[in-house]
N, C-alpha and C positions, 0 to 999 in steps of 0.2 A: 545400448547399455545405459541405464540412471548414471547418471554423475551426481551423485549427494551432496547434495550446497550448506555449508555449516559455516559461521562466522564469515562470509563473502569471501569463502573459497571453498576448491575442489576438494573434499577428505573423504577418507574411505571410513565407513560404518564402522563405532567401535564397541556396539554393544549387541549383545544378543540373548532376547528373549525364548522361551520354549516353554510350549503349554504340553502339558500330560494331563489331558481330561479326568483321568480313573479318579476313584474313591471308593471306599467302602459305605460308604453312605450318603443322603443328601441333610445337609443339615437346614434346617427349621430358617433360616434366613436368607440360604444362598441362592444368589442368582446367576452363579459364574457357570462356563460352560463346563460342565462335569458332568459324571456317566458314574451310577453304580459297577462297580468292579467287576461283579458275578457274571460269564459268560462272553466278556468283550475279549476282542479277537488284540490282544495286547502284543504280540509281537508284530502282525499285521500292521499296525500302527505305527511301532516303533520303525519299522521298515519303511514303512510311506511318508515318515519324519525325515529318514535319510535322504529320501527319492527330492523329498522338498529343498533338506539344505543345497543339494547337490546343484539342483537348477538354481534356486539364491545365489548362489558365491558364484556361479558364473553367469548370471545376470547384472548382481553388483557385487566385484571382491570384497572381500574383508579388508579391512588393514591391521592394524594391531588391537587384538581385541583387551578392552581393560574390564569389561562386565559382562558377566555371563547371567542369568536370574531365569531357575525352572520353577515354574508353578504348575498351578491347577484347578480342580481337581489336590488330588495330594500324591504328588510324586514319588515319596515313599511308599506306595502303595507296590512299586513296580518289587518282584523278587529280585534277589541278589546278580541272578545272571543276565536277568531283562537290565537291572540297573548296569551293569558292567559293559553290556551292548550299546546303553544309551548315549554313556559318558564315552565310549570308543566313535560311535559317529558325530558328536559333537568333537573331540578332540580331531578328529580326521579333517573335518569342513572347517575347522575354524582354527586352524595350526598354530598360527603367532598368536602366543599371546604374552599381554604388560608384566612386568615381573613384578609389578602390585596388582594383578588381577583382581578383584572381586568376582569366588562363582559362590553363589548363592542358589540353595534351594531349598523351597518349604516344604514342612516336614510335620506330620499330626503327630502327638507324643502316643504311643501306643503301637505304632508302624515302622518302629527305629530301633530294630535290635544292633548287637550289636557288629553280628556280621554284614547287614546290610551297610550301616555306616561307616564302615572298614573299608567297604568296596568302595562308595561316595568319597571317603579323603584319599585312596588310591588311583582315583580316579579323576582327579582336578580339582574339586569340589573341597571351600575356604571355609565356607561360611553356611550355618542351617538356621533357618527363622523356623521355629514353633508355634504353631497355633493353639495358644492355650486358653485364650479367652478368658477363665475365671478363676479364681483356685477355689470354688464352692461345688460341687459334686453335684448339686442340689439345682445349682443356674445352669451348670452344663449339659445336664439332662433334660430343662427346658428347653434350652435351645438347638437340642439334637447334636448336641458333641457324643463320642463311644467314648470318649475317652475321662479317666478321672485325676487327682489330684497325685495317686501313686505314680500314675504312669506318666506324668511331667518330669519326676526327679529322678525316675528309672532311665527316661531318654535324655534328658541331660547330662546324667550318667555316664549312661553309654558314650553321648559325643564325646565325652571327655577323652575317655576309654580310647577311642577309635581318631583323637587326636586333634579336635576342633578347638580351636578356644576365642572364633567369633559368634557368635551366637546370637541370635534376637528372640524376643519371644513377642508374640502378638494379644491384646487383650482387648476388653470390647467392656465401653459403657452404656448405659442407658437401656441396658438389657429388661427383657419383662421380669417383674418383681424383683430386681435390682434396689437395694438401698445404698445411698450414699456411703454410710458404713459396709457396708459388704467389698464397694470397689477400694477402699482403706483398706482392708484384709486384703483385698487382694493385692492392692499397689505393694503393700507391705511384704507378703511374700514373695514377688515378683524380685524388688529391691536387695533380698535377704540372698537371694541369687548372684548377686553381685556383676551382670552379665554387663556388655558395652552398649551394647543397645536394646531399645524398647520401641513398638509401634503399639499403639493408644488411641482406638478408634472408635468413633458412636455408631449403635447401631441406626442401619437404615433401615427403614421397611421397602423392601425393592418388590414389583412386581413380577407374578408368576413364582412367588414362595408360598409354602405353607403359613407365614408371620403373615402376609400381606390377603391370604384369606380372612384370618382371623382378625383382622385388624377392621376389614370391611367389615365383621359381625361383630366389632364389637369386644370382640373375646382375647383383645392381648391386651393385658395390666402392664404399659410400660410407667416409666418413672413422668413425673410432666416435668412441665420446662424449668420451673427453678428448680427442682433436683437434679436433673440433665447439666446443667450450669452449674451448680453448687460442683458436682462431680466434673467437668470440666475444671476447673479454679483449683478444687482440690489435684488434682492430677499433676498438673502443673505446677503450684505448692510444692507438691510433695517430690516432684523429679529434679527441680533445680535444686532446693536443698538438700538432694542425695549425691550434686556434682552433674547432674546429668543436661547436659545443654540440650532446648528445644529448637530443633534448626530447623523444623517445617513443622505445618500445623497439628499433627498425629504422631509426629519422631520426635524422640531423643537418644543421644549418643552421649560416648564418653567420646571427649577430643579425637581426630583421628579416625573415627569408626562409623561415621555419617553412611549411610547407603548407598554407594556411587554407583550403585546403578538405578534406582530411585531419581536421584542427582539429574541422572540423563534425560530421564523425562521430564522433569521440573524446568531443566534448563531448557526445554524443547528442542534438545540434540536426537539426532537419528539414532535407529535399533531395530534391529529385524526382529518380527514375529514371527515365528514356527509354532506349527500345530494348527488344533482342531479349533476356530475360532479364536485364533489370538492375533490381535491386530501390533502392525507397525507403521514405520514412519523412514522413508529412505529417500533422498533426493525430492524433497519437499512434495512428496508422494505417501497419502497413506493408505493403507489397504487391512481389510478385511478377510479373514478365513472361513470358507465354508464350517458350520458347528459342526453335526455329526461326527462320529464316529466313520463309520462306514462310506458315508457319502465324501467323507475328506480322504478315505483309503483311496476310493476310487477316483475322484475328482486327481489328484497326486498323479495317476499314472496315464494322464495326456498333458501335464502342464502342472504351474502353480494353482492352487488348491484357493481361487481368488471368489469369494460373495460378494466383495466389491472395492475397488481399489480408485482412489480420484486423486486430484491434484489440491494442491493447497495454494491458494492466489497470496499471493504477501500479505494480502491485509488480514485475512484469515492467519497466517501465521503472526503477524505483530500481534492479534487478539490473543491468540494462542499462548505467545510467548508472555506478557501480562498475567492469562489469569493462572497457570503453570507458575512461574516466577514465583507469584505473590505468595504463593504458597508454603515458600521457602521464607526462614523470619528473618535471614539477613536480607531479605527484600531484591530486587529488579535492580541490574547496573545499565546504567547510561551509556557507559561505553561499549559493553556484551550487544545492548540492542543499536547502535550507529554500525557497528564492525558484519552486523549483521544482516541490516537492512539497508543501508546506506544511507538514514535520513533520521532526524531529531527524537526522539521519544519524548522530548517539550510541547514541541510541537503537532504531531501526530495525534498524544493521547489528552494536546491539552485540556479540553474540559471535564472526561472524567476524573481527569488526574486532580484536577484543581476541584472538583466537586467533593471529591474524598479528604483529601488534604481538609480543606474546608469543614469539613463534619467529624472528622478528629479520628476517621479512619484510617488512611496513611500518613506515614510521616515521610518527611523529605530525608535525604542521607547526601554526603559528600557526592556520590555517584549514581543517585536514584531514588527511590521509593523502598516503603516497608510496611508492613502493615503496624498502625502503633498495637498500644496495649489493647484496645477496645476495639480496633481491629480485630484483633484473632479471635474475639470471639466471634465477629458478626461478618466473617471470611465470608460464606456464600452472598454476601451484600455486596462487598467489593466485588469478588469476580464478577457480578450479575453486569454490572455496570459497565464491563469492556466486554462481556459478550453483542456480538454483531453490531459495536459501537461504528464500524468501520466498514463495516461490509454488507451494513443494512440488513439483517435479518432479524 
């Protein structure tokens, strides 16, 4: 059995991840491991999830679980009975849980009526992040959203309805024909929401999307770099004087409603991955799930459903834990990584550390590092700098 090593002791895993491939569509940017909905064998699946957790928990127990996070694909996709089956073998495999749990799952507005959501808060389920990306009708149809501006306040609605009142919604800058003013409209409506938290992300051009063909010919009008940046600034502007604290470089929250299960990866704490291609990290072990569909059904019913699974040598973990960390704005503690590793983060990462410091990208704190102000813009600069600083790659 894994013995999961967390703060230079024995703890049992307190988070748990869950991919649901399905979607109704693929959208124009995504590269996550996702399946049109039409004709996939969805309770098959959901059944080979079970087969999964079942071998997990007695491979490595649980112990008290405080975060739960299903993604996708888009989880709301599943109908009300498939949902009710899901949340029943997750409640089964994972029994204890925090009596502040975080369960979280994301939810495309258009696929949340409101008996499914009914089922979802009867069924564990705290917290739903919405993927709304824009409130223009106009940008969401470029970038292959089905969904429109009606059906954001229709499913909000609904959560209310069906009894949620954590809530996140997801938006995306730097989109093709995106104007500076357009993401103001949208900040704007978003804020007029009044919700605890926000995730506020740029678009990537990832490969093996439709974006990133067209990107090779030529044919996607994104915004350039100072409007990307002007809209970064602005975002930021405009979320701290609505109250809303930035505690990692794409979040903000109202006090209190930070994404603890987010949190766990940031802090590079363990979490199981379930499903089709969704990766974890347990006993400074992390692994990989077979993608498919079908092939993860079947892969399931002689063992874990593994495409590749390796170990993490310490010094890959101290990297880890840095550029993870840094991510978060109250920055890297001192003492989190000694309790951890057993030996200095002075010493360890001195020269990146002092080379950042030095160039006015981290700042020092009482217990560690931060990125300053000119940091968080130029974050993939810092990470780059502890990537295989240590491990020589």
């Amino acid at each position: 059995m894994t013995t999961p090593f967390i703060n230079g002791n024995s703890k049992r895993t307190e988070a748990v991840y869950v991919h649901i491939p399905f979607c109704t569509n693929k959208c124009f940017y995504c590269d996550f491991n996702s399946y049109v909905l039409k004709g996939q064998p969805v309770m098959d699946y959901l059944q080979a999830l079970e087969r999964e957790m079942e071998m997990t928990v007695k491979a490595s127990p649980p112990g008290v679980i405080k975060s739960i996070f299903v993604g996708g694909g888009t989880p709301t996709v599943l109908k009300p009975k498939e949902m009710e089956y899901f949340l029943k073998i997750v409640r089964d495999h994972f029994p204890e849980w925090d009596n502040n749990i975080e369960f979280s799952m994301e939810a495309n507005p258009g696929t949340t009526d409101l008996e499914k959501l009914s089922v979802m808060r009867e069924g564990g389920v705290n917290r739903v992040s919405f993927g709304v990306q824009a409130f223009q009708n106009d940008l969401l149809t470029g970038i292959g959203r089905i969904h429109n501006t009606d059906d954001v306040y229709r499913s909000l609605e609904n959560a209310k309805k069906a009894g949620f009142d954590n809530m996140s919604i997801d938006l995306m800058f730097g989109l093709p024909n995106q104007t500076v003013d357009m993401l103001s409209e949208s900040v704007t409506k978003a804020l007029e929401l009044g919700l605890p938290h926000y995730s506020i992300y740029s678009l990537k051009v990832e490969e093996n999307t439709l974006f990133h063909t067209l990107y090779q010919k030529n044919q996607l009008p994104l915004p350039d770099e100072e409007a990307e940046l002007n809209m970064y600034l602005l975002l930021m502007n405009r979320m701290k004087e609505a109250g809303y604290k930035q505690y990692e470089i794409s979040n903000f929250a109202k006090p209190g409603f930070e994404s603890k299960h987010n949190m766990t990866y940031w802090l590079n704490e363990d979490y199981y991955g379930l499903g089709a291609g969704a990766h974890g990290y347990v006993g400074r072990q992390r692994h990989m799930n077979i993608k498919g569909v079908n092939p993860y059904v079947e892969a399931v019913k002689s063992g874990l459903p593994r495409l590749d699974s390796y170990d993490i040598s310490p010094e890959e973990a101290m990297e880890d834990f840095l550029m993870v960390g840094l991510r978060v704005l109250d920055g890297i503690s001192r003492t989190r990584f000694e309790q951890q590793f057993n030996t200095s983060l002075d010493v360890v990462f001195a020269r990146p550390l002092h080379k950042m410091v030095n160039a006015g990208l981290l700042d020092a704190t009482d217990d560690g590092y931060k990125l300053s102000e000119q940091g968080i813009l130029f974050g993939n600069e810092v990470f780059a700098e502890f990537i295989g600083s240590l491990s020589g790659n």
